[in-house]
N, C-alpha and C positions, 0 to 999 in steps of 0.2 A: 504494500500500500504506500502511496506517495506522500512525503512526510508535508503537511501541510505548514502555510509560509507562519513566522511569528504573530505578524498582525491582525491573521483571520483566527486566530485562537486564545487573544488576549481576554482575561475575564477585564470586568469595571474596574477593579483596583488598577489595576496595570496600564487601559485605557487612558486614564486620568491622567497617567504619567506620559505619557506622548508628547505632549506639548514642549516636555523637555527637549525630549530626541530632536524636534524643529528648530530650538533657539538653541541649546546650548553649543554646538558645532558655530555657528554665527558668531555668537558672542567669542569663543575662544578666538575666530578668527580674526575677528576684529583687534580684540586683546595682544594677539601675538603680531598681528599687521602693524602695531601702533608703535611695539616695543623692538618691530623690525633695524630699527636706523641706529640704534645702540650697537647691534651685534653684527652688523653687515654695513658697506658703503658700496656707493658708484654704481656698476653695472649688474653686482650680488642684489645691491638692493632693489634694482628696476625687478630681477628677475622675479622675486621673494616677491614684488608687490602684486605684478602680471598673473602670477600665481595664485596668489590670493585672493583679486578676483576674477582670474577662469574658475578656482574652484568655490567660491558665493556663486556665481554664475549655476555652474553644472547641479551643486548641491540644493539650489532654488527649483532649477529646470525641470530635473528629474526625481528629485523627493518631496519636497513642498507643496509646487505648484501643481503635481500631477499625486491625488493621495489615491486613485486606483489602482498607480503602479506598484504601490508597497508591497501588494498580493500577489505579483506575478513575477515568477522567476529570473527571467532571463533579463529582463529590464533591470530589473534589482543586481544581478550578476556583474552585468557592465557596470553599474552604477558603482559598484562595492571596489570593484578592480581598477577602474581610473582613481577613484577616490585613493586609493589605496598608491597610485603613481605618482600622485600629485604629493602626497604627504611626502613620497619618499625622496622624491626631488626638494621639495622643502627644507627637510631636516639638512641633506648635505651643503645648503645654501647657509641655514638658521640652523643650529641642533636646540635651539629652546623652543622650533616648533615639534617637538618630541613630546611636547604635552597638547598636542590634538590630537596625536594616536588615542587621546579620552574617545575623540570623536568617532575614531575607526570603530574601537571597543562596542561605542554605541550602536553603530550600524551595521557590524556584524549579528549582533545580538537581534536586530530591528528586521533585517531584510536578509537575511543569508537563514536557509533554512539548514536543519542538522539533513548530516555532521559536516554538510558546508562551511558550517561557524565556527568549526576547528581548526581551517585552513582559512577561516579569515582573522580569527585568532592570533594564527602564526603569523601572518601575512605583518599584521599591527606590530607583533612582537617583533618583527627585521626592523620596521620601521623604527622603534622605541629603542630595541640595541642598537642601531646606528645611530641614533639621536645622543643613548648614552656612552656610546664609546670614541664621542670625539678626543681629538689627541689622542686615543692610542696607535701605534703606530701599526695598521693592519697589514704592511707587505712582512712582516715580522712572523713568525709560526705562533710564538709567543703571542703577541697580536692579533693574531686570527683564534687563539683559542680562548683566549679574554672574549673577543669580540662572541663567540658561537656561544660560549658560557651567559655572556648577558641575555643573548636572544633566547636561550633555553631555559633560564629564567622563568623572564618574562612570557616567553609560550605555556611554562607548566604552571607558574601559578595563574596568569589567566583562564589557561585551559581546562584547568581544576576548577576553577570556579564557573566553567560556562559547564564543567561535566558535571556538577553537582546540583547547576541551576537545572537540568536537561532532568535530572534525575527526579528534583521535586516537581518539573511539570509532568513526568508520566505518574507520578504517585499521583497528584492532585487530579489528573485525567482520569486514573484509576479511579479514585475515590468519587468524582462526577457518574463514571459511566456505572459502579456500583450501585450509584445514589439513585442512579434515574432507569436502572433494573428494579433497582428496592420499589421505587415507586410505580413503576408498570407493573410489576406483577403485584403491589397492593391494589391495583387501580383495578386489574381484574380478578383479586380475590373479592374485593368490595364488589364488584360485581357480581362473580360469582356466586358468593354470600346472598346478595339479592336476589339473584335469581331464585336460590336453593328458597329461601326466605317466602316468596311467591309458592314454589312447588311445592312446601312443607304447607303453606297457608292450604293451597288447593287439596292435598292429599287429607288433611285433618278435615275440610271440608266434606272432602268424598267419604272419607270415614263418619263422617260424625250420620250424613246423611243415608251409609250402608245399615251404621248401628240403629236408627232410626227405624227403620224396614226392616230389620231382622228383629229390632223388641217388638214393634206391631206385629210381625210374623209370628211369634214366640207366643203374643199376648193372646193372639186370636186362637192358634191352637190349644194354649192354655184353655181358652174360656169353654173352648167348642167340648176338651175333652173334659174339664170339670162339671162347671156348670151348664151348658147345654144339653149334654146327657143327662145328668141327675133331673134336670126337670121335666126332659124327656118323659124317664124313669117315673116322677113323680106323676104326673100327667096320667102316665100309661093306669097306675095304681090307682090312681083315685077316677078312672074312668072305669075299671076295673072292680071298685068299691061300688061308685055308682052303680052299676048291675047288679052288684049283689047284695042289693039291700034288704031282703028279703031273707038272704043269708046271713045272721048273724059273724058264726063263726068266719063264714068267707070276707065280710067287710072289713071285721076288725083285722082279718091278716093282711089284705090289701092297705088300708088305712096304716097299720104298722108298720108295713114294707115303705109307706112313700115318705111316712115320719123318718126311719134310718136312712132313705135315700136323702131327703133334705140335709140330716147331719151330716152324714159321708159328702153331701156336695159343697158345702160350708165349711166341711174343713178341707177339701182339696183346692175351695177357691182360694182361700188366706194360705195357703203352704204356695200354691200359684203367684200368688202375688208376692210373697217372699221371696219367690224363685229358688223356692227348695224341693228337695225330689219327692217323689209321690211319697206318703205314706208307707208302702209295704214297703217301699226298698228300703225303709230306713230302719226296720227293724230284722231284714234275713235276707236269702242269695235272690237273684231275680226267678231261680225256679220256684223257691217258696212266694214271693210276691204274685207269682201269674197263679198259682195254686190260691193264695187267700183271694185275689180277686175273682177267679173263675169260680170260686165256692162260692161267692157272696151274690153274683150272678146268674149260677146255678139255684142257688133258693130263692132267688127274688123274681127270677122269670118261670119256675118251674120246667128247669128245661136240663138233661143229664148235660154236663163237660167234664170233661176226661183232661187233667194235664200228663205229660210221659216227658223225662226227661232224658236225651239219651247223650253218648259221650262224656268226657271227664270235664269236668265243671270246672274252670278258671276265672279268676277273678275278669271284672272289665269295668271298664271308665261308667263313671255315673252316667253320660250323655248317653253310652252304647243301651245300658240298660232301661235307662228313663226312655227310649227310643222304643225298644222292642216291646216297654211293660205297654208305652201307649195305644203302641198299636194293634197289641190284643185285646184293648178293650175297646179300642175304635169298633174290632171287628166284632168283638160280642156285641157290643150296642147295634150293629147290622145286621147281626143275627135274629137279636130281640126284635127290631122294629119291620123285621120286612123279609127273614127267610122260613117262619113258622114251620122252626126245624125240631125233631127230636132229640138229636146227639148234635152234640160238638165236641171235636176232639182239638186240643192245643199242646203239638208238641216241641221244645227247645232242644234245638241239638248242637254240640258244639262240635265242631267239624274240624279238618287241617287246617284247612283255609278259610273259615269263615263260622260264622254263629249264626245261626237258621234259625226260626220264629214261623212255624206253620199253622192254621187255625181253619179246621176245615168242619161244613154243617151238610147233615142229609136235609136241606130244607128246599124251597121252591127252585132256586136259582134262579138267572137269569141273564139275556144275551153279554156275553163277554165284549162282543166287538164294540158296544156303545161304549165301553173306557178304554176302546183306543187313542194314545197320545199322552201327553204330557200332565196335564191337569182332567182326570178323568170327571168325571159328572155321572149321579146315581139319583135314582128316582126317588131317593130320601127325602126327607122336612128340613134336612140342611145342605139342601141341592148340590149334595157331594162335594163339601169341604172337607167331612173328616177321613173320605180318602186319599184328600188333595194335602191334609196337613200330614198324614202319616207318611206318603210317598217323600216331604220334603222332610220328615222328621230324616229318614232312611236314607233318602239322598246327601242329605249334610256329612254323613259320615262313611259317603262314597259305597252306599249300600243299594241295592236294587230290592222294589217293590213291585212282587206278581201276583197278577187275580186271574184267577181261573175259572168261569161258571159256565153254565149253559141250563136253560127250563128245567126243569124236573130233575136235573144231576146233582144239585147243590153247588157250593161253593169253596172256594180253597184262596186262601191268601197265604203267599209266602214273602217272608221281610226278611232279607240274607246281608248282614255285614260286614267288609272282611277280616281276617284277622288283626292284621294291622290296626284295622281303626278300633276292634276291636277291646285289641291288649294295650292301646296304646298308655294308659294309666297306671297300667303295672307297675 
């Protein structure tokens, strides 16, 4: 990469300082033009003054009057290089013009890019040992090794000094180019951040609005499986009382049955609303819970159910079991209302791969293909929600929900979980 000139890369501190570079060259010249006639006479002195102003002349034409050129090399080059003939002519005229080699110093520094400003360096330094080695007598060995010793000097301690000044502009360049990485890549972490800040907003959004739809999901099959059935239930009883008024014994068992329906529905709504799991699971395994509900069904519709449980019984996550317990009594309560079956049998089997929940009635049946799809629909008084929540109870935990009927054959529901999702609370 091409080392860029000094003056396109001064900060403002430095800037400021320019003004010098312009006058100060001037003023020495003038200084040393005035104290010419002391040290020089006759035709030394025409030459010393011609000199002095070609170069106010040259140093006006080319640095001053023109401040575009400062940035462009080869202008600068020539400019550096007569500048640098004229002093030297000078000094062997005047050796007290050996103090505007300041000026050189400056305008090496100014216009000559690195490591140019090494060899303009040196260039000052001849000039400044010839300034300082007048009288020695340089056809001499001795002479000339005085004289190389002054300019080697003056070359290393200037030259140290511009290689130290070179050193702090690439550290300062360093510490720029750090500073304003530092600050781009803050400027798109803040972004970043913002953006994240948006998508977190949005996603807490979506969530809040899934959790919203799955508690209304949650609630409604809650209600349908509590309290819709129990009143159901109740309903059935006391229309069932109603008929048998005439029968003592018959009313008061009807009348009885819809009294423990309402308690059983009352307490399954408040355990619902807590969002705690049914009642039977919280007292034994989920084979004993389908057993005490299928008994208390069994005596209240007057109808045999058989539970069998087969395979080796492992524990399973609350959800898996809250899942299957509801969906046997989805299916009783279908039973009761609309298969006017004699048996039902309900068996749990726990398999390799998966935990089964079958529930099958000898009762009317009827066409399978009407719940074909996704959201089935049933000729029930709850236009077939409660198969519609059991299938998403079973689907939530990547389980499949099948119904099997046809006229006169009866009916089979089977709710199958896998194991995984099964055991997954182990």
């Amino acid at each position: 990469m091409t080392e860029p000139m000094p003056l396109s890369r001064m900060d403002p501190a430095e800037r400021r300082m320019l003004p010098a570079v312009t006058v100060v060259p001037y003023v020495l010249l003038a200084i040393l033009a005035l104290t010419a006639p002391a040290a020089c006479h006759g035709r030394a002195l025409l030459v010393v003054l011609v000199l002095c102003a070609v170069d106010a002349v040259w140093m006006l034409s080319m640095f001053t009057l023109h401040p575009a050129w400062r940035v462009r090399p080869r202008p600068m080059a020539v400019f550096f290089i007569v500048q640098v003939l004229i002093m030297f002519v000078l000094v062997t005229k005047d050796p007290f013009f050996g103090f505007f080699t300041a000026a050189g110093y400056l305008y090496a520094a100014t216009v000559l890019r690195w490591p140019w400003q090494l060899a303009g360096v040196v260039a000052n330094a001849v000039v400044a040992g010839t300034a300082q080695s007048t009288g020695l007598n340089r056809d001499t060995l001795l002479g000339m090794v005085i004289y190389a010793a002054i300019i080697a000097v003056n070359a290393v301690f200037l030259g140290g000094s511009f290689w130290l000044a070179r050193k702090q502009d690439l550290a300062r360049d360093a510490r720029e180019e750090a500073l304003a990485e530092a600050s781009e890549t803050n400027r798109r972490l803040e972004a970043t951040l913002a953006e994240n800040a948006g998508l977190h907003e949005q996603l807490v959004t979506q969530a809040r609005e899934a959790g919203i739809l799955d508690e209304r999901q949650r609630m409604a099959r809650e209600i349908h499986d509590t309290l819709a059935q129990g009143l159901t239930g109740i309903i059935t009883q006391l229309q069932a009382a109603e008929q048998a008024a005439a029968d003592p014994a018959g009313w008061r068992r009807h009348f009885t049955a819809a009294q423990q329906l309402a308690r059983d529905s009352l307490s399954e709504a408040r355990r619902s609303v807590d969002a705690l799991r049914p009642e039977p699971l919280e007292t034994g395994r989920l084979s004993d819970a389908l057993a005490s509900v299928a008994g208390r069904w069994s005596a209240l519709h007057q109808i045999a159910a058989r539970v069998t449980t087969t395979g080796t019984a492992r524990p399973m996550p609350p959800e898996a079991e809250f899942a299957l317990l509801r969906a046997a009594q989805e299916a009783l309560a279908n039973v009761a209302k609309h298969a006017r079956a004699a048996r039902v049998g309900v068996t749990l089997s726990y398999l390799e791969n998966e935990v089964a929940l079958d529930v099958r009635d000898d009762g009317a049946g009827f066409d399978a293909d009407r719940l074909a799809g996704p959201a089935p629909v049933t000729n029930g008084s709850d236009g077939g929600f409660g198969l519609v929540a059991m299938r998403q109870r079973i689907e939530d935990l990547a389980g499949t929900l099948q119904v099997e009927s046809e006229p006169g054959g009866g009916t089979a529901i089977s709710a199958r979980i896998p194991a995984a999702s099964a055991g997954a609370g182990q």
